[in-house]
N, C-alpha and C positions, 0 to 999 in steps of 0.2 A: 565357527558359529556366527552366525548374522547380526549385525547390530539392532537389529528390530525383533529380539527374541530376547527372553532373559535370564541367569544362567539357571534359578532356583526352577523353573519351568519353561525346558526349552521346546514345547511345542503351543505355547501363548506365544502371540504377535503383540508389540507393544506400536504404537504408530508412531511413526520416524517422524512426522510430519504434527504440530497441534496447531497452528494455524493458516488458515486459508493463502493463497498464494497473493491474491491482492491486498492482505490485508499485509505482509511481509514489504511488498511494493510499495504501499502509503508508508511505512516505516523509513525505508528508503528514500522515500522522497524526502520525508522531512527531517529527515539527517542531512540531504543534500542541501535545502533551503539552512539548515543552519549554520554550512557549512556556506553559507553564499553561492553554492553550485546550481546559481539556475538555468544555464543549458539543459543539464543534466536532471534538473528537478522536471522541468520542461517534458524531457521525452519519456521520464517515466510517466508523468500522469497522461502520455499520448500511449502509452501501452495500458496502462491500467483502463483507460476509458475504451479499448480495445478489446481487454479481456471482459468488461462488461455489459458492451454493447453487444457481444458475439452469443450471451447467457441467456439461456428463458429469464422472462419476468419471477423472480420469486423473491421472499422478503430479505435473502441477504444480499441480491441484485437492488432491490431498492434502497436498502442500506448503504450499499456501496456507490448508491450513485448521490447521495448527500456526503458520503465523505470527499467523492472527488469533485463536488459543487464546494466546497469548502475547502478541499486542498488549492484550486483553481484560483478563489479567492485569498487564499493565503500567499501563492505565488506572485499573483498582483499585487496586492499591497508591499509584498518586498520590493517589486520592482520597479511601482510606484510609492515613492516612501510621499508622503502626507509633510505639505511646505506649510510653516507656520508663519501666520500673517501678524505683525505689528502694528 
């Protein structure tokens, strides 16, 4: 039996998948930011802004491009940390 089926009704599809792939990728990334891995925080939001730019415009393309306006600025400020003046 397929794991996208279930046993009480095996000819219902259950979707293996409940969220969007970019939205799994911004997840990722900010596990890698907290994990200090920002090479790797890096090239994910160079694919995610890949997988978005390549999308018709529609409202979870717009969505998505204020997450990775905000993922962006969150990388920077890791890797500009804020020097405090005495």
């Amino acid at each position: 039996m397929s794991d996208a089926q279930t046993d009480d009704h095996p000819n219902v599809r259950v979707p293996r998948y409940t969220r969007r792939l970019p939205d799994k990728i911004l997840a990722v990334f900010h596990q890698a930011c907290d994990q200090q891995d920002f090479e790797v925080a890096a090239r994910l939001l160079t694919v995610l802004e890949m997988m978005l730019t390549h999308k018709p415009a529609d409202a979870d393309r717009r969505r998505g491009v204020g997450s990775l306006v905000m993922a962006h600025e969150r990388l920077w400020d890791l890797r500009h940390p804020a020097v405090e003046e005495y």
